[in-house]
C-alpha positions as CSV (number, residue, x, y, z in Angstrom):
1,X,0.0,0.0,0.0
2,X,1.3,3.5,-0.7
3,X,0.2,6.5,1.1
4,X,-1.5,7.8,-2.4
5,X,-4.0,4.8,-1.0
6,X,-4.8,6.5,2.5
7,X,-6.9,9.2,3.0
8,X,-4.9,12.7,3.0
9,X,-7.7,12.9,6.3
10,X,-6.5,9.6,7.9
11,X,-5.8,10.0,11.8
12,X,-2.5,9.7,13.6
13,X,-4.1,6.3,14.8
14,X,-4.8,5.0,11.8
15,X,-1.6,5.5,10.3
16,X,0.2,4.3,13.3
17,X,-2.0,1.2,12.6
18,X,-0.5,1.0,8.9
19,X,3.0,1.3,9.9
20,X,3.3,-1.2,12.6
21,X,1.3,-3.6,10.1
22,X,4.3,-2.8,7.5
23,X,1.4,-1.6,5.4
24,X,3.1,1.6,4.7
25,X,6.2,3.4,5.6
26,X,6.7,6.9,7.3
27,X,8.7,8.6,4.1
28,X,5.8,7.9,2.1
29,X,3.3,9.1,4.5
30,X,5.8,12.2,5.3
31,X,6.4,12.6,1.3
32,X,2.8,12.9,0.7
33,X,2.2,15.2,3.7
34,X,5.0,17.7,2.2
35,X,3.3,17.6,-1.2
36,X,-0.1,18.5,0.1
37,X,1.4,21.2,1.8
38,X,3.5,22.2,-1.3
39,X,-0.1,21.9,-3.1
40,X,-2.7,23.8,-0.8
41,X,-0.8,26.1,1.1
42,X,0.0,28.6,-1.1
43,X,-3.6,29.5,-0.6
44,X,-4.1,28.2,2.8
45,X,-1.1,30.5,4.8
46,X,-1.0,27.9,7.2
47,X,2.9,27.1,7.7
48,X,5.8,30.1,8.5
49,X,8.3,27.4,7.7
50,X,8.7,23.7,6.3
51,X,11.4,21.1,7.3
52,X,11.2,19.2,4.4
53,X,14.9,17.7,4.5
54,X,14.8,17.2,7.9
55,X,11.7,15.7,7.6
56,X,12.0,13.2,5.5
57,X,15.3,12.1,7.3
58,X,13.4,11.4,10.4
59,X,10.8,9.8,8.5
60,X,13.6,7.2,6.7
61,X,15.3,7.0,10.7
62,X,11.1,5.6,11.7
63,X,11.5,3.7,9.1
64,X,14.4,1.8,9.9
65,X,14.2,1.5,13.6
66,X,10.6,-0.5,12.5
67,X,13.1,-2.9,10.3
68,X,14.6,-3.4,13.4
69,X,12.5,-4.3,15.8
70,X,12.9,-1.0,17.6
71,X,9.8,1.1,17.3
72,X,9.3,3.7,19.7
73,X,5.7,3.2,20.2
74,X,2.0,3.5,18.2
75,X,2.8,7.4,17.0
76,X,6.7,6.5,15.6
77,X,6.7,7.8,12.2
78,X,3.4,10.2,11.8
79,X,4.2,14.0,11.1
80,X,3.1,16.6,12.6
81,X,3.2,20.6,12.7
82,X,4.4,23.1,15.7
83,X,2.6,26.6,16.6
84,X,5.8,29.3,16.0
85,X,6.2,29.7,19.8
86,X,7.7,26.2,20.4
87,X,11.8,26.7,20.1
88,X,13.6,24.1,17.4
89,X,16.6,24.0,17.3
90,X,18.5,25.9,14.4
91,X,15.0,27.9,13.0
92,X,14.2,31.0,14.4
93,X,10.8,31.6,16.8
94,X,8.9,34.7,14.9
95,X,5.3,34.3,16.9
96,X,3.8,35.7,14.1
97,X,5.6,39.2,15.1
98,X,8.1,41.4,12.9
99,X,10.0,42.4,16.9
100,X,11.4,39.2,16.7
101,X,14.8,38.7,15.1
102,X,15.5,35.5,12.8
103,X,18.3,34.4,15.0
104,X,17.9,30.3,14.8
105,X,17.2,29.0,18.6
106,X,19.8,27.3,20.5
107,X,17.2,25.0,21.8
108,X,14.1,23.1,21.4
109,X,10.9,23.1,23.5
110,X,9.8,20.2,25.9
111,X,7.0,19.5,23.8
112,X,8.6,19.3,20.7
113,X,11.5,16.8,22.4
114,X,9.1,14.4,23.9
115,X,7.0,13.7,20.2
116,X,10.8,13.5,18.6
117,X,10.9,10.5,21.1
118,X,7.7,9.3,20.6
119,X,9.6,9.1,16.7
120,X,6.9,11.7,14.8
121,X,8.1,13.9,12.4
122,X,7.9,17.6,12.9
123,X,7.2,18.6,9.1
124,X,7.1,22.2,10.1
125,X,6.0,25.8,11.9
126,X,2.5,26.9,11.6
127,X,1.1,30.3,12.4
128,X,0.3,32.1,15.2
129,X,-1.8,35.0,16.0
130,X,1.0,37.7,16.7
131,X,2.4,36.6,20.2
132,X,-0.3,34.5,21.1
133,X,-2.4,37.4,21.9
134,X,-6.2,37.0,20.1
135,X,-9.1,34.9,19.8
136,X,-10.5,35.5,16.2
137,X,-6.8,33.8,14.5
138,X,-6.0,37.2,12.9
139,X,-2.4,38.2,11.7
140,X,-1.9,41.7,10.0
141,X,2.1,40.9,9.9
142,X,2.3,37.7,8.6
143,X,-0.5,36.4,7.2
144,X,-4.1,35.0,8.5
145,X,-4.9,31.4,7.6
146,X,-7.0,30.3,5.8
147,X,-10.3,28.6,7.1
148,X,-10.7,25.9,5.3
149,X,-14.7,25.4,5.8
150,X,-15.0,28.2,3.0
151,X,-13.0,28.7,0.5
152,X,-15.5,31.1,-1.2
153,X,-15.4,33.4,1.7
154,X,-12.5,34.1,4.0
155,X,-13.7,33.2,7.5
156,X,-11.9,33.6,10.9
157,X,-9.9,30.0,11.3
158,X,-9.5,30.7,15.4
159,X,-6.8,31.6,17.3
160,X,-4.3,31.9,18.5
161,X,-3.2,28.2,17.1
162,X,-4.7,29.4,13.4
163,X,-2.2,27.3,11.8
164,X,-2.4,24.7,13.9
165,X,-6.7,24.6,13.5
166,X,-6.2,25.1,9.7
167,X,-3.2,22.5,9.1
168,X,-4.9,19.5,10.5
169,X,-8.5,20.9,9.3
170,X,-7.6,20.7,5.5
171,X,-5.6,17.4,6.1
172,X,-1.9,18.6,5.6
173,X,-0.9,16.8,8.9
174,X,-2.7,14.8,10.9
175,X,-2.0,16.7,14.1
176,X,-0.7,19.7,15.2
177,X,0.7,21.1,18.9
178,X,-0.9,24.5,19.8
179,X,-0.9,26.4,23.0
180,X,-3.9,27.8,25.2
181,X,-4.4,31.3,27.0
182,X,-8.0,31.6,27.5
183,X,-9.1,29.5,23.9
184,X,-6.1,29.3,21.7
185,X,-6.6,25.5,21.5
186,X,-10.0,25.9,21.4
187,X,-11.1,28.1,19.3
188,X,-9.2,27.2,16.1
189,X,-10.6,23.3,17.2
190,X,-14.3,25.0,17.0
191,X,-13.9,27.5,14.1
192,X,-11.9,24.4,11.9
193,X,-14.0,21.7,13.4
194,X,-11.5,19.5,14.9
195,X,-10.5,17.8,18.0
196,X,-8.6,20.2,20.8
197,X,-7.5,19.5,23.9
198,X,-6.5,22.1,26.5
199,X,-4.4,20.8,29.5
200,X,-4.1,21.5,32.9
201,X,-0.9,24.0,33.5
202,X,1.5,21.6,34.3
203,X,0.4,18.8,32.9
204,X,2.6,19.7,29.9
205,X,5.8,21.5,30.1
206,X,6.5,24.6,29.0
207,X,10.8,24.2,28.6
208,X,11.6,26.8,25.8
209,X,8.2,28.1,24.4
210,X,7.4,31.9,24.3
211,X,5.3,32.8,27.0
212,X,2.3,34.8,27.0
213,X,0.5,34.9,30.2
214,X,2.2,32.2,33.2
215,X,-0.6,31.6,34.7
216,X,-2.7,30.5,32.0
217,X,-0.2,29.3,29.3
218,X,-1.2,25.7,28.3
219,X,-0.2,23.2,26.0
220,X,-1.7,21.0,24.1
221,X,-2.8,19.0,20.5
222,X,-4.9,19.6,17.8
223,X,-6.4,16.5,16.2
224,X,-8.8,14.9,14.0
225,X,-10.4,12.9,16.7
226,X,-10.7,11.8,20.2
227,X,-8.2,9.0,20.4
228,X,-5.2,11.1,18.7
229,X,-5.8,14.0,21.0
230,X,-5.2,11.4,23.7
231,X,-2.5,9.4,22.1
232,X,-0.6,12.5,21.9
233,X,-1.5,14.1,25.3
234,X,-0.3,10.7,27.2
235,X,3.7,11.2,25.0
236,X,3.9,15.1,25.9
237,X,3.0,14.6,29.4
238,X,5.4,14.5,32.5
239,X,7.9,16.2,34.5
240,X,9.9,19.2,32.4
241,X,13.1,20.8,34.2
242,X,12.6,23.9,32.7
243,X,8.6,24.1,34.6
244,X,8.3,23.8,37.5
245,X,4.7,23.6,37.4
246,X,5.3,19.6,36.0
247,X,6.9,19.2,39.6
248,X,4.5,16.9,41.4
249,X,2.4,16.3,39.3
250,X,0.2,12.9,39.3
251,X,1.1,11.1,36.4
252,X,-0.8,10.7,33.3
253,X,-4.1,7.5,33.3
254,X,-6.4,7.3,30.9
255,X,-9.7,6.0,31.7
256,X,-9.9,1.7,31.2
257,X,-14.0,2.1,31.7
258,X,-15.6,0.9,28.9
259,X,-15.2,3.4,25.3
260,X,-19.5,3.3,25.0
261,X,-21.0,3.5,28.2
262,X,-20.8,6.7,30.2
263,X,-23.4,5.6,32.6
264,X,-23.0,7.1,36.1
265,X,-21.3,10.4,34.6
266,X,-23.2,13.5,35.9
267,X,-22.8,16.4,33.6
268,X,-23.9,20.3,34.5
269,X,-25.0,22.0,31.8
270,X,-25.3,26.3,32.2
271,X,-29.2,27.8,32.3
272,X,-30.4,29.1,29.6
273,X,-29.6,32.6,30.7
274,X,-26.1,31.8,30.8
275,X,-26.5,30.5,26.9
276,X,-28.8,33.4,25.8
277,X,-26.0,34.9,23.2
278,X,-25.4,31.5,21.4
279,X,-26.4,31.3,18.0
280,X,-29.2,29.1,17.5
281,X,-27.7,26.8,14.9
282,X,-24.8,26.5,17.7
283,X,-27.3,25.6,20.1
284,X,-29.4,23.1,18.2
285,X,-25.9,21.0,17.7
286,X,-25.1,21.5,21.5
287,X,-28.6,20.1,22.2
288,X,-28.4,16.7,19.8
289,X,-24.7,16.1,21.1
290,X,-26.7,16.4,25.2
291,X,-29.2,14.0,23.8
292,X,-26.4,11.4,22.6
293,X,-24.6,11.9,25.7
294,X,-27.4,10.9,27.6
295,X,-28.2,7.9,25.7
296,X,-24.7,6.9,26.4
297,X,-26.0,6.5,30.5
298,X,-25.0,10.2,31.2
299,X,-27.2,12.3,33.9
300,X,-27.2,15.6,32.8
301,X,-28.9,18.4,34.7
302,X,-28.7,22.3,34.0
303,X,-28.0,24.7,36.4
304,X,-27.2,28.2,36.5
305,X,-23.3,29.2,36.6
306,X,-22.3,31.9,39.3
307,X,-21.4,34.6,37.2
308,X,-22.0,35.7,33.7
309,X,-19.6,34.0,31.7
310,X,-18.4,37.6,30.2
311,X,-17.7,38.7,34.2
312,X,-15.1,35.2,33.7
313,X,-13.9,36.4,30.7
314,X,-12.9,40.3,31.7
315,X,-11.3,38.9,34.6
316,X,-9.4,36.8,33.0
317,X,-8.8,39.6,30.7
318,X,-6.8,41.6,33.1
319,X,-4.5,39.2,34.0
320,X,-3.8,38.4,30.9
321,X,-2.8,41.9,30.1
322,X,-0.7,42.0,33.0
323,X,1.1,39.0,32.9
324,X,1.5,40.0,29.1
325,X,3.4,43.3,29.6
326,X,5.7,41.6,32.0
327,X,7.0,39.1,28.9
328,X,6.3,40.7,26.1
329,X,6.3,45.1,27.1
330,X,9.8,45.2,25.8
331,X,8.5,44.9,22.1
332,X,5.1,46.4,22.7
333,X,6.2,49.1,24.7
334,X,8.4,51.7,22.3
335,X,6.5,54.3,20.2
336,X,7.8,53.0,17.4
337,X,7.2,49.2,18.3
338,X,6.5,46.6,15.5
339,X,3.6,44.7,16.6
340,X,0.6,45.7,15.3
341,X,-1.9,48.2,16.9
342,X,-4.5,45.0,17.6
343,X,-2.2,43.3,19.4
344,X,-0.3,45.9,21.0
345,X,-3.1,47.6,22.4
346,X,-3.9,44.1,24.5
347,X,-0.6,44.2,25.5
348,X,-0.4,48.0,26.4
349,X,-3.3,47.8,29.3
350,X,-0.7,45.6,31.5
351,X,1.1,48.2,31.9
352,X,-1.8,50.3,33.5
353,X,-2.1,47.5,36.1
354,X,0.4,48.1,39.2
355,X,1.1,45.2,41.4
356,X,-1.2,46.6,44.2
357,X,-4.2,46.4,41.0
358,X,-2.5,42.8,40.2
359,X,-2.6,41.2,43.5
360,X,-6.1,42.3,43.9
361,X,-6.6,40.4,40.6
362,X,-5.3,37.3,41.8
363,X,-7.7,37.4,45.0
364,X,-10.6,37.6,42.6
365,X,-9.2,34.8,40.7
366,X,-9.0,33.1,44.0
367,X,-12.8,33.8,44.9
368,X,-13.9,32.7,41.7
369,X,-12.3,29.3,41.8
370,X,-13.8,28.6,45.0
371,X,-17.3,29.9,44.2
372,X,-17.0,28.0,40.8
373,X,-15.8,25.0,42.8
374,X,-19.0,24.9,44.7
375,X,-20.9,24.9,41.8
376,X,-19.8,21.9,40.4
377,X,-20.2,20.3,43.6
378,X,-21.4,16.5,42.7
379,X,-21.2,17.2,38.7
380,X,-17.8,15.3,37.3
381,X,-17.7,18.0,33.9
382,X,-19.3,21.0,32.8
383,X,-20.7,21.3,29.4
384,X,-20.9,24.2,27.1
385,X,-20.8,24.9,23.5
386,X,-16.8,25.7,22.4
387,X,-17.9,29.2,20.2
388,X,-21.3,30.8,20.5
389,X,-21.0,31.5,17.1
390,X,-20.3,29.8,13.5
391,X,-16.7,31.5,11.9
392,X,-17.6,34.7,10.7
393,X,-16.1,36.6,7.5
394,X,-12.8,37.9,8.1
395,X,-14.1,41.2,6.8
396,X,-16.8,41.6,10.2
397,X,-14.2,41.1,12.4
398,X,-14.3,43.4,15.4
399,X,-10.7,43.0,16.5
400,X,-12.1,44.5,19.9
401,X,-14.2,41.9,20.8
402,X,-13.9,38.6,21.9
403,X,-17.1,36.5,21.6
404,X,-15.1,33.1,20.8
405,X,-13.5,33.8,24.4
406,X,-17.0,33.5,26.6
407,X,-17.0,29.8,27.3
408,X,-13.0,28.9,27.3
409,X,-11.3,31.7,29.2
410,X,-13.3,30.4,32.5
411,X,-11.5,27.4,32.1
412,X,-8.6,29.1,31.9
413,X,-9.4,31.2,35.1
414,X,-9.9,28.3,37.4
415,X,-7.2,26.3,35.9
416,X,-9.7,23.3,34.9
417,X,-8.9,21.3,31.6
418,X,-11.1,21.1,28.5
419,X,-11.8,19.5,25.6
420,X,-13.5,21.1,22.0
421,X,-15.3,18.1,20.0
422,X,-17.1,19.0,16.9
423,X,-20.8,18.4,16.7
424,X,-21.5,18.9,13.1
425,X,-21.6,21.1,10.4
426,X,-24.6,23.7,9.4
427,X,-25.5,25.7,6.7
428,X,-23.0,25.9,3.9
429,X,-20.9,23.2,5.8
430,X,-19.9,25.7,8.7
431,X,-18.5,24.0,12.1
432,X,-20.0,23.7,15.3
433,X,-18.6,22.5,18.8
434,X,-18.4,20.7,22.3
435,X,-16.8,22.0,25.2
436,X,-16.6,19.3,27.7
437,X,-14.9,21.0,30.9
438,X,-13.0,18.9,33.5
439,X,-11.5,19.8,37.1
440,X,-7.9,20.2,37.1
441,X,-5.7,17.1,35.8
442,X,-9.0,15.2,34.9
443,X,-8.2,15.5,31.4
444,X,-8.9,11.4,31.2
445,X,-12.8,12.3,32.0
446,X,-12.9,14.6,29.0
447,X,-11.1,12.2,26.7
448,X,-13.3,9.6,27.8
449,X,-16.8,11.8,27.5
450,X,-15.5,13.1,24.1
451,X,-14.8,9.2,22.7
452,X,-17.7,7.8,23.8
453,X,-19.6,10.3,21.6
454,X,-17.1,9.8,19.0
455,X,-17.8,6.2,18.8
456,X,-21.7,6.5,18.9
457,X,-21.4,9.0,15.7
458,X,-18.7,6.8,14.0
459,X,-16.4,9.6,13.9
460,X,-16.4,13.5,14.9
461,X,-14.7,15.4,12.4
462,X,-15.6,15.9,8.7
463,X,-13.4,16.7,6.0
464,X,-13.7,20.0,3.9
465,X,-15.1,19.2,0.5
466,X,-12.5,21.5,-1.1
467,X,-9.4,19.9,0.6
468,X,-10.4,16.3,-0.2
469,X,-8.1,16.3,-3.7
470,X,-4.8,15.0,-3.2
C-alpha cells in the first residue's frame, strides 16, 4: 500500500495502525504530507516554515528502527506541525511578530522533544496570532490562515493556534501542537472543526516556548479525533526541568471504563440565561450532542453558573494583560514598536495595572475558583458549547471583541482542563462545537466523555469538500 491509497484525512491512529502492520512506511506518509502542503498552502497560509529535508530524514530513521524491531511506540513515524512559539533547534521563533529577530534557537521546546521521542516527524512551523495574543486567529504581519470550511469566503480559522486549527482541518498533517491562554486551543478546534484539547498548566511542560500569560499558558494537541488528541496528550506529558509547574504532578491514566458506556457520569450543563448569546444553529448541535450523551448512560442536569460568563472572561482579561506586559512590554512598549496596533493595544493595558491592582486580581481569581468549585459540587464535567458562534467573515471582524473567548477563558481562570469536540456542520458546511470541561488534571474524564460520543457518531470530524483532492 502506498500513502497515495490513504486518506490525505487519515488520523495519527490509523496511520500508526498501517505502519506497525508494514502496510506503509513513514517517508511515504511524510512525502505525501510535504506535497499536500507544497499543493494547498499557497492558498491556505498555514505554515511560516517547512522542514522538508529534515523531515523526510526522520521519517527514513522511523523507518528503519521499524526494520529493526525498535519502534518507539503507536505514534513512531506520523508527522506533525508546531505553533511558532515552540523553540527548534536551528529555525528561528517569529510568533507571528516582525520584533522578533531571525536568529535560529539554541534550543528546542519540551513538547517538541518528547514527540521526537515518541519518533513523529515535525514537518514544520505553523502560524500564530502575533504573540499568542487574540481569539478571532488574525495576523496583519504575517498572514491570516486560511479557514478551510470556505473557500469562497474568507472566514476567521480561530486563534491563537490558526495554523495549527487550519493545518490538520484541511488534512496537511494529521495533528498539530498548539498552545492555550483563554481558547487558543480551542477556538481554532471549534472554528476548523476539529478535536482540541487544553491541558491542565503543568500537565505539559513549557521548557523553551514563548510565554504569554504564566498563569494561563497551556499546551496542548490539535487533532482529527478523540483518540489522537489522547494518544498524543499521554507522549507530551510529565515532568519538564525547565517548569516547575510539572513538579508533582500525578502522572498521566487514561480511563480503562468501557469506550461506550458513560453511565454514572453526571454532567452540568449552564441555564439558559447563561447560553442566551449562542447562535441558534450553535445551540441546536449542542442540544443533539446532550441528547447522545445521555443515551450513552449520562445524567445531565442544568444549572445556573455563578457569574456571567463575560464577568469570567474580563477577569481573565486583566490578568492576561498583565502578565502579558511583563513578557512581552519590551516589544510592545516603544512608540515605534513593530507589533501591530490590535495586538499591541492588549498588550499595552498591562502596563496600567500596578502590582497593588495585580494582587487584587489574583484574590478575585482566587474567589472565583472557590465559588465556581462549589458549583460543580457533585457534577464530574461541565458542558458548554466551544464558540457561541459559527466563523464569521474575516471582513466583520471586530478585532475588539472577543465573543469566541466567553466559554473557554473560565477554564482558563480556574485552571480546569477542556476539551472542543465537533458536533457537526450547518449551513454551507460551517463548524459547530463541544466544550466538555473537566477539574484540574481530569483531562482522562474529557477524553473519555468526548470518545464515547465519537464512537456512537462513527467519527467527529468531517473533511472540507474543497481539501479532499490530493
Amino acid at each position: 500500500m502506498g500513502a497515495d491509497d490513504i486518506s490525505a484525512f487519515a488520523t495519527a491512529a490509523e496511520l500508526g495502525r498501517l505502519l506497525a502492520e508494514g502496510r506503509v512506511t513513514s517517508e511515504a506518509i511524510t512525502g505525501r504530507a510535504l506535497e499536500r502542503i507544497a499543493a494547498h498552502d499557497g492558498a491556505l497560509q498555514a505554515f511560516v516554515g517547512v522542514f522538508a529535508e529534515e523531515a523526510l530524514q526522520a521519517a527514513i530513521a522511523s523507518d528503519q528502527r521499524r526494520r529493526r524491531g525498535e519502534s518507539r511506540g503507536f505514534l513512531d513515524g506520523v508527522p506533525y506541525a508546531a505553533k511558532d512559539l515552540f523553540h527548534v533547534k536551528g529555525w528561528p521563533t517569529r510568533a507571528g511578530s516582525r520584533a522578533l529577530g531571525s536568529e535560529p534557537q539554541a534550543v528546542t521546546a519540551n513538547a517538541v522533544t518528547r514527540l521526537t521521542e515518541a519518533g513523529m516527524v515535525l514537518v514544520g512551523k505553523v502560524q500564530t496570532v502575533e504573540f499568542a495574543f487574540g481569539g478571532w486567529g488574525t495576523n496583519h504581519i504575517t498572514g491570516t490562515p486560511l479557514n478551510p470550511r470556505d473557500p469562497d469566503v474568507p472566514r476567521a480559522p480561530g486563534g491563537s493556534s490558526s495554523g495549527s486549527g487550519v493545518a490538520v482541518a484541511a488534512g496537511l498533517v494529521p495533528a498539530a501542537l498548539g498552545t492555550d491562554t483563554g481558547g487558543s486551543i480551542r477556538n481554532p478546534a471549534a472554528m476548523c472543526g476539529i478535536v482540541g484539547l487544553k491541558t491542565t498548566v503543568g500537565r505539559i511542560g513549557r521548557g523553551s516556548l514563548l510565554t504569554l500569560a504564566t498563569s494561563f499558558d497551556s499546551v496542548g494537541p490539535l487533532t482529527r479525533s478523540v483518540e489522537d488528541a489522547a494518544l498524543l496528550f499521554a507522549a507530551m506529558a510529565g515532568r519538564d526541568p525547565l517548569d516547575p509547574a510539572t513538579f508533582g504532578v500525578p502522572p498521566v491514566a487514561l480511563s480503562s471504563a468501557p469506550e461506550h458506556d458513560l453511565a454514572g457520569l453526571r454532567l452540568t450543563i449552564p441555564a439558559p440565561r447563561d447560553l442566551a448569546g449562542v447562535d441558534p444553529h450553535v445551540l441546536e448541535r449542542f442540544r443533539a450532542a446532550l441528547a447522545d450523551l445521555e443515551a450513552l448512560g449520562a445524567d445531565i442536569r442544568e444549572k445556573a453558573m455563578p457569574r456571567a460568563p463575560e464577568a469570567y472572561m474580563a477577569l481573565t482579561g486583566e490578568l492576561m494583560s498583565a502578565e502579558s506586559w511583563h513578557h512581552l512590554g519590551r516589544y510592545a512598549g516603544p512608540d515605534d514598536s513593530p507589533v501591530h496596533p490590535d495586538v499591541r493595544s492588549r498588550i499595552l493595558k498591562g502596563r496600567e495595572i500596578d502590582g497593588a491592582r495585580y494582587q487584587d486580581l489574583l484574590e478575585q481569581r482566587r474567589a472565583a475558583q472557590i465559588e465556581f468549585a462549589a458549583y460543580l459540587e457533585g457534577a464530574d464535567a461541565l458542558l458548554t458549547p466551544t464558540a457561541p458562534i459559527l466563523p464569521p467573515p474575516l471582513a466583520e471582524i471586530d478585532e475588539t471583541k472577543t465573543p469566541l473567548g466567553t466559554f473557554t477563558r473560565f477554564v482558563n481562570l480556574m485552571d480546569m482542563a477542556a476539551l472542543s469536540v465537533p458536533t457537526g456542520l450547518v449551513g454551507t458546511g460551517l463548524p459547530t462545537a463541544l466544550q466538555i470541561a473537566v477539574p484540574r488534571f481530569e483531562e482522562a474524564l474529557a477524553l473519555r466523555i468526548g470518545r464515547a460520543l465519537e464512537i456512537r457518531r462513527g467519527g467527529l470530524f468531517e473533511p472540507p469538500p474543497a481539501y479532499q483532492a490530493p
